[in-house]
C-alpha positions as CSV (number, residue, x, y, z in Angstrom):
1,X,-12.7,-44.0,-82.5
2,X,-11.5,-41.8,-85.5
3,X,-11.6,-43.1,-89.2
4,X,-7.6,-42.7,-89.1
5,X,-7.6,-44.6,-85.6
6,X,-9.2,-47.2,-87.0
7,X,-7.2,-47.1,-90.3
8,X,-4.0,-47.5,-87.9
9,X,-5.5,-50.4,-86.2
10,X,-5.7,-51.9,-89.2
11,X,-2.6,-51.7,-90.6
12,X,-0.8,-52.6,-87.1
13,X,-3.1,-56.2,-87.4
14,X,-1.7,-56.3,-90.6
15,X,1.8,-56.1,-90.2
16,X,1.8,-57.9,-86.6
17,X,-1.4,-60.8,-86.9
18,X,-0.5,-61.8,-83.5
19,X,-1.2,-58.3,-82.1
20,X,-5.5,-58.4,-81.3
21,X,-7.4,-56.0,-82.4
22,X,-8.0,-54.6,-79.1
23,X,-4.6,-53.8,-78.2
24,X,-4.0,-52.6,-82.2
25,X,-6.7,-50.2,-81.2
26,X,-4.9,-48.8,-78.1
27,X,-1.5,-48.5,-79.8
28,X,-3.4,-47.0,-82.2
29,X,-4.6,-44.3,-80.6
30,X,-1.7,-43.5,-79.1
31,X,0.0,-43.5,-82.4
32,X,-2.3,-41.0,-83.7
33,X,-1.7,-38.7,-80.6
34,X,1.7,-38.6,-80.5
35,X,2.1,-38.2,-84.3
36,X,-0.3,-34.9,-83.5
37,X,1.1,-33.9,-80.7
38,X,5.0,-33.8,-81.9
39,X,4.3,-33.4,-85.9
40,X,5.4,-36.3,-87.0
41,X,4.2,-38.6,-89.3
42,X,2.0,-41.3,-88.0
43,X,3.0,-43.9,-91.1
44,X,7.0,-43.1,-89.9
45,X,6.4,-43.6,-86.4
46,X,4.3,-47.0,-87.0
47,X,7.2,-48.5,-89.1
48,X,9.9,-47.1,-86.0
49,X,7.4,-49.5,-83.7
50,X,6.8,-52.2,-86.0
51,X,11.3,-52.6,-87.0
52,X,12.0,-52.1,-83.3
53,X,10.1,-54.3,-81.6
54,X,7.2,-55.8,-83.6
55,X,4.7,-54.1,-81.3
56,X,5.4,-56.3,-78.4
57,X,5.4,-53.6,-75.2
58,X,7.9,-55.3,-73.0
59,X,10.5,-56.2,-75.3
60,X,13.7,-55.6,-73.5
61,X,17.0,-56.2,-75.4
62,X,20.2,-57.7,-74.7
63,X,21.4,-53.8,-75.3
64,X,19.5,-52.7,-73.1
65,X,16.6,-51.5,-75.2
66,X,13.5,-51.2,-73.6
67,X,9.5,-51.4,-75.1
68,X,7.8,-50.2,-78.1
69,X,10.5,-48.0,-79.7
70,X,13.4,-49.9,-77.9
71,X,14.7,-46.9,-76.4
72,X,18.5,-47.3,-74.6
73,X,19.4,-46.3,-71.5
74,X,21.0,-43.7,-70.6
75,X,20.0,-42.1,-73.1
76,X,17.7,-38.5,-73.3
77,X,15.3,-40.0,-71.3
78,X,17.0,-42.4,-68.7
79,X,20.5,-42.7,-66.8
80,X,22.2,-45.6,-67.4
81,X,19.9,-47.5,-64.6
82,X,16.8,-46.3,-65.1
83,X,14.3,-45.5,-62.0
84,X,11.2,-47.6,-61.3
85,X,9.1,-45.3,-62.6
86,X,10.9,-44.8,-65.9
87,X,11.0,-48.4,-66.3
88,X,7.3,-48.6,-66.2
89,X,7.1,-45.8,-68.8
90,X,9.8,-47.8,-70.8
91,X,7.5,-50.9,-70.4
92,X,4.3,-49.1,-70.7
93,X,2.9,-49.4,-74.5
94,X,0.9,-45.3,-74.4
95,X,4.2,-43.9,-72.5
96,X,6.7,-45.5,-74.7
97,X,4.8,-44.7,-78.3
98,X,4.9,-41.3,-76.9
99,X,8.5,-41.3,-75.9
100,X,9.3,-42.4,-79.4
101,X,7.6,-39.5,-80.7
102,X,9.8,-36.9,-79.0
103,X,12.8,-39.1,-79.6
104,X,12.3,-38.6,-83.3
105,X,12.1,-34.9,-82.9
106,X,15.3,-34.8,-80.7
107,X,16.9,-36.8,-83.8
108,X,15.3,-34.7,-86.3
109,X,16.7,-31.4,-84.4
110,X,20.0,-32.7,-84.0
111,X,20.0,-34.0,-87.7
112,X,19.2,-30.1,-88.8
113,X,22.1,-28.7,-86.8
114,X,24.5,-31.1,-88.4
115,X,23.6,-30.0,-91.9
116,X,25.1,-31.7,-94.5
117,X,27.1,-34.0,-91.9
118,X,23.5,-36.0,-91.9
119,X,22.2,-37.7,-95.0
120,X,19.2,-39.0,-93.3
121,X,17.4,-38.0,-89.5
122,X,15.6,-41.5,-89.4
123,X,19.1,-43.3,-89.4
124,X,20.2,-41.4,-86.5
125,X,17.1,-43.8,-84.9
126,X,19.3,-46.8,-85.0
127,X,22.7,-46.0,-86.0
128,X,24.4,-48.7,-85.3
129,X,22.1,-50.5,-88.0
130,X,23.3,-50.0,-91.6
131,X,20.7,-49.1,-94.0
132,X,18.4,-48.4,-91.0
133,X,16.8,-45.4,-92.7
134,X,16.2,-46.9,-96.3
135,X,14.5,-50.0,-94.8
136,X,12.4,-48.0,-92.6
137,X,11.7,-45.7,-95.2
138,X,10.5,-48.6,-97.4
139,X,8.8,-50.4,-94.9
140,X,6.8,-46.6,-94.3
141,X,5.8,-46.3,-98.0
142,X,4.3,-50.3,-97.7
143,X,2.3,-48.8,-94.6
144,X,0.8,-46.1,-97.1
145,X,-0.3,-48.0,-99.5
146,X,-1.8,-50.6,-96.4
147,X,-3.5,-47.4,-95.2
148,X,-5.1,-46.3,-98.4
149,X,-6.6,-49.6,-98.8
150,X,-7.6,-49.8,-95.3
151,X,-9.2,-45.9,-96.0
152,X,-11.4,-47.3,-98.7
153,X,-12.7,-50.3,-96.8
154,X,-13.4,-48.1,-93.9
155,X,-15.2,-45.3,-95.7
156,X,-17.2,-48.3,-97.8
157,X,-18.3,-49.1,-93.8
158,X,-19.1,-46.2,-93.0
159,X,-21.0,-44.8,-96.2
160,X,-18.9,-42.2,-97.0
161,X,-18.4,-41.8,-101.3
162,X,-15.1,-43.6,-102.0
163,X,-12.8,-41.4,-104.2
């Protein structure tokens, strides 16, 4: 397990104390891959997870909202009825962190292309949600600071000099 990994970990027992550490260690992980793999932030997509469905995996909203990131079908992934298979990706904790990931660069392209027409790329996560973006941008900055305190403790562990 990577320091960050384990710095993620931390932070997602943090924010959700009913999540164990084992699972916090495999959304973890896949947090810190798809944040690599797609470029974005790992902080951004941990607060997405955490406002959407409190890390609980098989969270399914009255709207139709499904897992981790609560992503709606149809949408750019699913038809309005999604197949078996998609369901267990919706369902499935790795597949749906990793299915936020490239929704937020879907929203982050279609965001550029609008121009000045979009204040804000993270809002277009959850429009229907006034002051989605600021929250979620707030809630982001808390996991920063969570993470830099996590950093120390885990270097202290490790035996790494603490800067």
């Amino acid at each position: 397990m990577t320091t960050l990994t384990t710095i993620i970990a931390a932070v997602i027992v943090t924010l959700q104390p009913k999540v164990t550490p084992e699972r916090a260690e495999v959304y973890a992980v896949a947090i810190e891959q798809t944040a690599r793999k797609y470029d974005v932030d790992w902080t951004l997509l941990t607060a997405i997870i955490n406002r959407e469905s409190h890390f609980q995996p098989y969270n399914i909203s009255r709207t139709n909202d499904y897992g981790m990131g609560q992503h709606h079908c149809p949408s750019f992934y699913c038809g309005k009825h999604p197949t078996p298979e998609q369901k267990a990706c919706l369902l499935d904790a790795v597949c749906n962190i990793d299915l936020t990931g490239q929704e937020l660069v879907y929203k982050k392209k279609t965001c550029a292309r609008k121009g000045k027409r979009c204040a804000d790329w993270v809002q277009m996560y959850n429009p229907g949600s006034k002051g989605y973006a600021q929250r979620t941008r707030a809630l982001e900055a808390q996991i920063k600071q969570m993470a830099a305190k996590h950093r120390v403790l885990v270097e202290r562990l490790e035996g790494k000099p603490v800067l």
